[in-house]
Each structure stands twice: as C-alpha cells, then as structure tokens.
C-alpha positions as CSV (number, residue, x, y, z in Angstrom):
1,X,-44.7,-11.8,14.0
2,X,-45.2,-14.3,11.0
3,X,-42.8,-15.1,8.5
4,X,-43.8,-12.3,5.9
5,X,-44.0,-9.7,8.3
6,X,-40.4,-10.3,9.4
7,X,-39.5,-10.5,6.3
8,X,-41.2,-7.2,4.8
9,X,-39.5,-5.8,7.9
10,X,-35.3,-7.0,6.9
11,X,-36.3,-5.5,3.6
12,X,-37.8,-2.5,4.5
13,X,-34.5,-2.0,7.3
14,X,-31.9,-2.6,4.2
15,X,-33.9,-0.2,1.9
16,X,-33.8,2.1,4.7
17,X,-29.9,1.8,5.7
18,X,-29.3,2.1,1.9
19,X,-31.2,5.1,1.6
20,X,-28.6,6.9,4.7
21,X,-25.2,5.4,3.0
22,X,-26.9,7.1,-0.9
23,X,-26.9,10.4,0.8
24,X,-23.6,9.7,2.8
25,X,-22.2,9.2,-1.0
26,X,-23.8,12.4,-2.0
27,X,-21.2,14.8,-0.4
28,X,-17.9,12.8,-2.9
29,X,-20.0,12.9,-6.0
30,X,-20.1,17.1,-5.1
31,X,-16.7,17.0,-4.8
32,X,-16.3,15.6,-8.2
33,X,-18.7,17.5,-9.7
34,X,-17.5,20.8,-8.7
35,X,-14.4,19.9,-10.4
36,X,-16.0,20.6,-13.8
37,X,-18.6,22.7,-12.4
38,X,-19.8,26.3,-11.2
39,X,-21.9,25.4,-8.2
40,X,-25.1,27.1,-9.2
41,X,-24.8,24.8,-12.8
42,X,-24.1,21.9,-10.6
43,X,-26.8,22.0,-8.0
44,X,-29.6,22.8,-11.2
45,X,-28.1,20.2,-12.7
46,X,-28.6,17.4,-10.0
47,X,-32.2,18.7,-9.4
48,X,-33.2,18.7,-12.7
49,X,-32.6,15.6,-13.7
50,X,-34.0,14.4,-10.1
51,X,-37.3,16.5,-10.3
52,X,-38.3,14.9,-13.6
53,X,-37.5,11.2,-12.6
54,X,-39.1,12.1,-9.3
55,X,-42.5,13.3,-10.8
56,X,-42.3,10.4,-13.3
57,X,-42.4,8.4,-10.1
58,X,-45.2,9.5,-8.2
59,X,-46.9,9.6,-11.7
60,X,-46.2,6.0,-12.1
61,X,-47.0,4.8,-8.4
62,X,-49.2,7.3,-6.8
63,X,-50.9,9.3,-9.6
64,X,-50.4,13.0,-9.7
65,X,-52.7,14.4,-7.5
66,X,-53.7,17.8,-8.9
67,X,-55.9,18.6,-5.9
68,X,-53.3,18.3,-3.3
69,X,-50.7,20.3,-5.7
70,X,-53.5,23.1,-6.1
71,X,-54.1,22.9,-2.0
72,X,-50.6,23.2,-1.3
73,X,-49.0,25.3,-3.9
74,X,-47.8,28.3,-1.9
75,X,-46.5,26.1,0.9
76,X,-44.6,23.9,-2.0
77,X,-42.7,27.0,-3.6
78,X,-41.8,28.4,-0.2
79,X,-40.5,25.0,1.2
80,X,-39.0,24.4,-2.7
81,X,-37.1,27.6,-2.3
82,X,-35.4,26.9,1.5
83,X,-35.4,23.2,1.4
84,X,-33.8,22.7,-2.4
85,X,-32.6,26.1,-3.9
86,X,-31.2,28.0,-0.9
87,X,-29.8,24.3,0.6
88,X,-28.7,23.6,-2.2
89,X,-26.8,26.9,-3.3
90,X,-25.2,26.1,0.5
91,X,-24.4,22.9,-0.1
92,X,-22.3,23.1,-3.3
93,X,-20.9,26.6,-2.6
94,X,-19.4,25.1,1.0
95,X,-18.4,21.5,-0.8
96,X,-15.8,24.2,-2.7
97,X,-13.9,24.0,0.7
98,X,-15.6,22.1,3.4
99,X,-14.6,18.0,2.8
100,X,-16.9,15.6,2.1
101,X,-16.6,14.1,5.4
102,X,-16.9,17.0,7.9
103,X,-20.1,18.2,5.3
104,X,-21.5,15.1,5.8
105,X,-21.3,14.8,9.8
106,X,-22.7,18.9,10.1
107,X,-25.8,17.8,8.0
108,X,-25.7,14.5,10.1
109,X,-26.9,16.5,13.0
110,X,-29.9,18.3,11.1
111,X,-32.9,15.9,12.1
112,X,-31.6,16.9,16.2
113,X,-31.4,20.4,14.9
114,X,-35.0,20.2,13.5
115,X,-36.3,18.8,16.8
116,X,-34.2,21.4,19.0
117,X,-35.5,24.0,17.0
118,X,-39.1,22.9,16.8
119,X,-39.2,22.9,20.6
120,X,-38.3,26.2,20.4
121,X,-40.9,27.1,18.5
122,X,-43.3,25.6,20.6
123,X,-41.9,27.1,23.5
124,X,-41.1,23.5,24.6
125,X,-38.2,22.7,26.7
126,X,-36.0,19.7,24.6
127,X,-35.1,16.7,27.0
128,X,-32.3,16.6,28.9
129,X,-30.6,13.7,27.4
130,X,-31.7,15.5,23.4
131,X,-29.3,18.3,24.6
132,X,-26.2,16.1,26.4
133,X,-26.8,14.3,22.9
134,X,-26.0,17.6,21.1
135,X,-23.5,19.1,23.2
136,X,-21.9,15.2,22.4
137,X,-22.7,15.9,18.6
138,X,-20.9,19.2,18.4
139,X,-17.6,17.9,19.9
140,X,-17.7,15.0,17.3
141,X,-18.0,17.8,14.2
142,X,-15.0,19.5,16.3
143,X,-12.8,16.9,16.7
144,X,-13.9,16.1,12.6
145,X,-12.6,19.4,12.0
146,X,-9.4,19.5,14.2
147,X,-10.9,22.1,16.0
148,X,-8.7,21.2,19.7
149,X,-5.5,20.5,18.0
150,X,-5.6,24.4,16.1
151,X,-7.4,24.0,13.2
152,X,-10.4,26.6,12.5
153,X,-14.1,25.9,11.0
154,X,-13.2,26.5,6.7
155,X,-15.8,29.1,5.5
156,X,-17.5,26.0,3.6
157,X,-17.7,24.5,7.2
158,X,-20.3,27.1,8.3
159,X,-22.2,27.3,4.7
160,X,-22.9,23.7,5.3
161,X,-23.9,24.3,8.9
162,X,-26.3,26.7,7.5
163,X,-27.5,23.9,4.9
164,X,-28.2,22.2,8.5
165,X,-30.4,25.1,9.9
166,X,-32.4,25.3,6.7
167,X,-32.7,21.9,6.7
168,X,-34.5,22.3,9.4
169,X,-36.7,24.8,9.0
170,X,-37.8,23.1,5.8
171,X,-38.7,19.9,7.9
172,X,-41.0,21.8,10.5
173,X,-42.4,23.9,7.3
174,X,-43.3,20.7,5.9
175,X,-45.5,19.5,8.8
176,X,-47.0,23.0,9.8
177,X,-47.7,24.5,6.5
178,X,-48.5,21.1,4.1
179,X,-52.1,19.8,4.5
180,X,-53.2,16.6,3.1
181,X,-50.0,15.3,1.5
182,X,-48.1,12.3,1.6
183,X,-44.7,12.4,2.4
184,X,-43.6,11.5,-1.1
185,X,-45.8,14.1,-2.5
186,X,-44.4,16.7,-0.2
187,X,-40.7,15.9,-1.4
188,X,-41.6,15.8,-5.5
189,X,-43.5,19.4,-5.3
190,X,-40.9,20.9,-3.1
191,X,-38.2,19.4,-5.4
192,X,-39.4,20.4,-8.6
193,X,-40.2,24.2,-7.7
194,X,-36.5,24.3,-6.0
195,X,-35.3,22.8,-8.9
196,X,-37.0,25.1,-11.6
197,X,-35.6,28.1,-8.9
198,X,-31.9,26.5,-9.4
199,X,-32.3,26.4,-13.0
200,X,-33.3,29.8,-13.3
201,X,-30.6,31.5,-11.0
202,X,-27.7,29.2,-13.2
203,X,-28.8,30.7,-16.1
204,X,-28.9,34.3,-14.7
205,X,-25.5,34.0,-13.0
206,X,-23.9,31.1,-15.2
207,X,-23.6,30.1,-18.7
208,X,-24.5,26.0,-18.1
209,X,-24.8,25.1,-21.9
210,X,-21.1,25.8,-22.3
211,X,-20.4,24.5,-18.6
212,X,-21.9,21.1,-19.7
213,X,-20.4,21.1,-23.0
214,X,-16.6,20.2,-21.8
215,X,-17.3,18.3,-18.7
216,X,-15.8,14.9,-18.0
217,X,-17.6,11.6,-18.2
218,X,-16.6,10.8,-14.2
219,X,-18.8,14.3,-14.1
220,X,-21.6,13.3,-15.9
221,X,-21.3,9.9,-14.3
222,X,-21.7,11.5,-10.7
223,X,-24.2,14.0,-11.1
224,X,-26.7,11.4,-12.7
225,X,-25.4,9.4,-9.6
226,X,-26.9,12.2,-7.2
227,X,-30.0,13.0,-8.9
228,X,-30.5,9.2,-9.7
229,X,-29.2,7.5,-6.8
230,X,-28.6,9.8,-4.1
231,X,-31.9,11.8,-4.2
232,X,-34.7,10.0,-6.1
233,X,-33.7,6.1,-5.0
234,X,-33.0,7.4,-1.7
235,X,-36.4,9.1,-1.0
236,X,-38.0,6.2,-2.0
237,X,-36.3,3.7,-0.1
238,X,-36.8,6.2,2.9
239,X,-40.4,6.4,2.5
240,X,-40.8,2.3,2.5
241,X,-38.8,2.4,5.8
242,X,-41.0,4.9,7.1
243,X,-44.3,3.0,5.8
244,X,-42.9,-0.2,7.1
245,X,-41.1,0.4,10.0
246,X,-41.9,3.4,11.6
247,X,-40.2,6.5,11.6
248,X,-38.3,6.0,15.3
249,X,-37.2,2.9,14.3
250,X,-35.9,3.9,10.9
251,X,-34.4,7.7,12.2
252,X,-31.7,5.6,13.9
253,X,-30.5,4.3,10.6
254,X,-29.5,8.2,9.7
255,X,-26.8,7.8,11.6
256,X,-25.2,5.9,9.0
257,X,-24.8,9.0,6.5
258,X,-21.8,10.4,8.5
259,X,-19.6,6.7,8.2
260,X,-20.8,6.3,4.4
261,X,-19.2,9.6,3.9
262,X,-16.2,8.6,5.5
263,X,-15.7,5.2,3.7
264,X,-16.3,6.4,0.6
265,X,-13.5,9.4,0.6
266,X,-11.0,6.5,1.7
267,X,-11.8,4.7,-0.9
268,X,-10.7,7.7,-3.1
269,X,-7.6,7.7,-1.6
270,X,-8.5,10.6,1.4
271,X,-7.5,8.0,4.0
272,X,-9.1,9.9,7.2
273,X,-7.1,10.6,10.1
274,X,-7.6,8.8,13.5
275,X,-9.1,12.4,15.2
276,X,-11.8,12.4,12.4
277,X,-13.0,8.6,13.0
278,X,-13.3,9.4,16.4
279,X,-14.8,12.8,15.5
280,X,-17.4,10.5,13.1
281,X,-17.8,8.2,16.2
282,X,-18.3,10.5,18.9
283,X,-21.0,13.0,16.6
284,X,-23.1,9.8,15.2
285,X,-22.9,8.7,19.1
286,X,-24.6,12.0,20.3
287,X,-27.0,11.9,17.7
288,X,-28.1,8.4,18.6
289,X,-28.2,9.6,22.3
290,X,-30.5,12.6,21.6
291,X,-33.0,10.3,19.4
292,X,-33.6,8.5,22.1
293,X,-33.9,11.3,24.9
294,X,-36.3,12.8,22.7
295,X,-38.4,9.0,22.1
296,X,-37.4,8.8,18.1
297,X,-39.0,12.5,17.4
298,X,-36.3,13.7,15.1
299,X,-37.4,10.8,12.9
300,X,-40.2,12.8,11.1
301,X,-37.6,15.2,9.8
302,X,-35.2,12.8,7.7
303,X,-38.2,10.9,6.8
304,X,-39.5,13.9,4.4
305,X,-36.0,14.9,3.3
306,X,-35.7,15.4,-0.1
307,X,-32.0,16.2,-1.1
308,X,-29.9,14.6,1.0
C-alpha cells in the first residue's frame, strides 16, 4: 500500500471512530434536552434543524438528484416514517427514564439485530457464533441494567429496545425497497420526510413555539449539537469510512458508541458503577463476536443509519 493510500485509510478510520463516539454523545444531549423539552418538540426539533443542513449537503457535494427522489419516493416516506419519526418518538419518550448509558448499549446491538432479523426474513439460518455473540450481547445490556442483582428493565428500557427493532427494519427496508441511491441519498430523503412527520405530530400534540421560547442556552446548545454533530457530521464521516474502508472493516468501529456513552455521562458527574462497565464490556464484546461470525454483514446496517 503506498504512502497516500495508508494515509487516506488512518483518516478515513478516525472519521469513522468519530462518527460512533457523535452518536455515543447523542443519548446525554437527550437527556439535557428533555430537561426543557416535551419529547415530540425535542425530537422535531433535532430533525429539523438536521434535515435542512443535511439536504444543503448533498446539494453542495452530490447535487440533488430529482430522478432518484421521484424513483424512490414511496419507499423514502415509509422508511422516513419507521427509521426517523417512530424511532425517534421511541427514543426521546424512553430517554424520559432509560439512562443514557443503558439507551446507548440497547441501540448498540441494532446492526446484530438487523442481520438476525434479515436472516429471518430470508429464511436463513444466522451463524452460530452471530447468535453466542447475541446471547453474550444481551447479558451485557443486563448486567448494564442490574438486571441479576434485582433491578427490572425501566419502561424507557424497552421503548429503546423497540427503537432497536425499528432500527432494524429500517436498515433491511433501505436495501430491499431503495433502487438506485447512494447511501447518503437514502439517509437525507428518509430524514427529511421523518423530520417533516415529527414536526407535524409536535404541533398537533405540543405547542413548540412557547416550548422553545423559555428553553435554556445548555438546551439550545445540545440540540444544535445533535442535529449538527451527532446526526449530519456523523453520517458523513460514516459514509467516508464506508467509501474508504469498507463496510466490515468500519462496522467494528460501532462498537465504540456504547463506551462514548459511558464516558460522557461520567464526565457529567454519573460516575458508572463497576456492574455497568462490565455490562458495557461484556455487550460491546458480543457484538464484536457476532460481526465476525456473521463475516462483517451487520456493517451495511450502521453504514446507512441516519439518526444515531
């Protein structure tokens, strides 16, 4: 490998380890936000902001292809609808009492959910090692949780393991039902028709003028830092790692969202306990077991994600 190539390949593996510890910051900047917030105003207000500096992107890099957007249009609002609404509405409606660490490690496991499911699908049996890898997974989330020393599963718990499950079925929607899309492409549409969705419903169910009026600056400062940061920066840097590096090769860096989530609630002061490193340890562990029993598959899945 010559001298540029390795180096286009250290900057394509930072941008991509950057892109999982955005995300892993994602699930404190809820937390904050919900302080403020109603969830519905809070999820609208992440997307909205994100959509538009997402399409101004892909305006300014790939063009907007109208073709592809008029080819795919049903498939963009369905997949807008489960992959950014409905996620979303999960998402900040478990954050109200999941923690940001635990949230983080459940959506840690989607891309092996995504490829568990998808063999399902297609009536595909997953490999040995992909399930020892999950069964691992799930005793990492419990010991997270405190599940073996009496602790139960917060309501918020299982919203965000249904933010997991609808992760995934917008990942395999994305590759089944999309034709003739780049990746980016696929992650602007989809995020603009969730987020005109989320806007919609806060305004039905919400009064986000008046919401927005008397929020804090640490609010403002950590919502722009999810729509900014955490979604459109993140998706960006993804895609280059995918481009650059393949997407095995870069779906073992996803692992990291779990331990960005966990260093950045101690750093607020939430120093975690030593069940929930090991918890973090022993989840990210199984992961990175059942990407390799199942030869790097579940790397399609992250590399499309758009909300993170």
């Amino acid at each position: 490998m010559s001298t540029l190539a390795t180096a286009r390949n250290s900057s394509a593996l930072v941008l991509s380890a950057l892109a999982a510890i955005f995300w892993g910051t994602n699930f404190e900047a809820t937390r904050l936000v919900l302080i403020d917030l109603p969830p519905w105003t809070a999820a609208a207000l992440r997307f909205a902001v994100a959509a538009v500096a997402a399409l101004m992107w892909l305006a300014l890099t790939r063009g907007l292809d109208l073709a592809v957007l008029r080819r795919n249009a049903p498939a963009f609002v369905v997949l807008g609808l489960i992959g950014i609404t409905c996620f979303n509405a999960a998402l900040f409606l478990g954050m109200e009492t999941s923690s940001p660490v635990t949230a983080a490690l459940i959506m840690g496991t989607s891309p092996l959910t995504t490829n568990l499911l998808e063999a399902l699908i297609n009536r595909r049996r997953p490999a040995g090692m992909a399930l020892l890898g999950m069964a691992i997974s799930l005793i990492g989330v419990a010991l997270t949780v405190g599940a073996f020393s009496g602790a139960r599963f917060a309501s918020g718990d299982l919203l965000i393991a249904a933010c997991s499950l609808g992760w995934a079925l917008y990942s395999i929607g994305c590759r089944r039902q999309v034709s003739g899309a780049a990746p980016l492409e696929t992650a602007v549409w989809t995020m603009t028709f969730g987020a005109v969705a989320l806007v919609v419903i806060a305004l039905a169910v919400e009064t986000p003028a008046a919401a927005l009026a008397g929020v804090s600056a640490v609010t403002w400062i950590a919502g722009l830092h999810m729509a900014l940061i955490g979604s459109v920066l993140a998706i960006v840097f993804w895609q280059i790692g995918i481009s650059m590096r393949g997407p095995a090769a870069t779906s073992v860096l996803f692992n990291l969202v779990p331990v960005s989530a966990l260093v950045v609630s101690a750093l607020f002061g939430r120093v975690p306990s030593w069940s929930q490193i090991l918890g973090v340890a022993v989840a990210v562990f199984g992961v990175w077991l059942a990407s390799r029993g199942e030869g790097g598959s579940p790397a399609r899945n992250p590399g499309r994600r758009a909300n993170g």
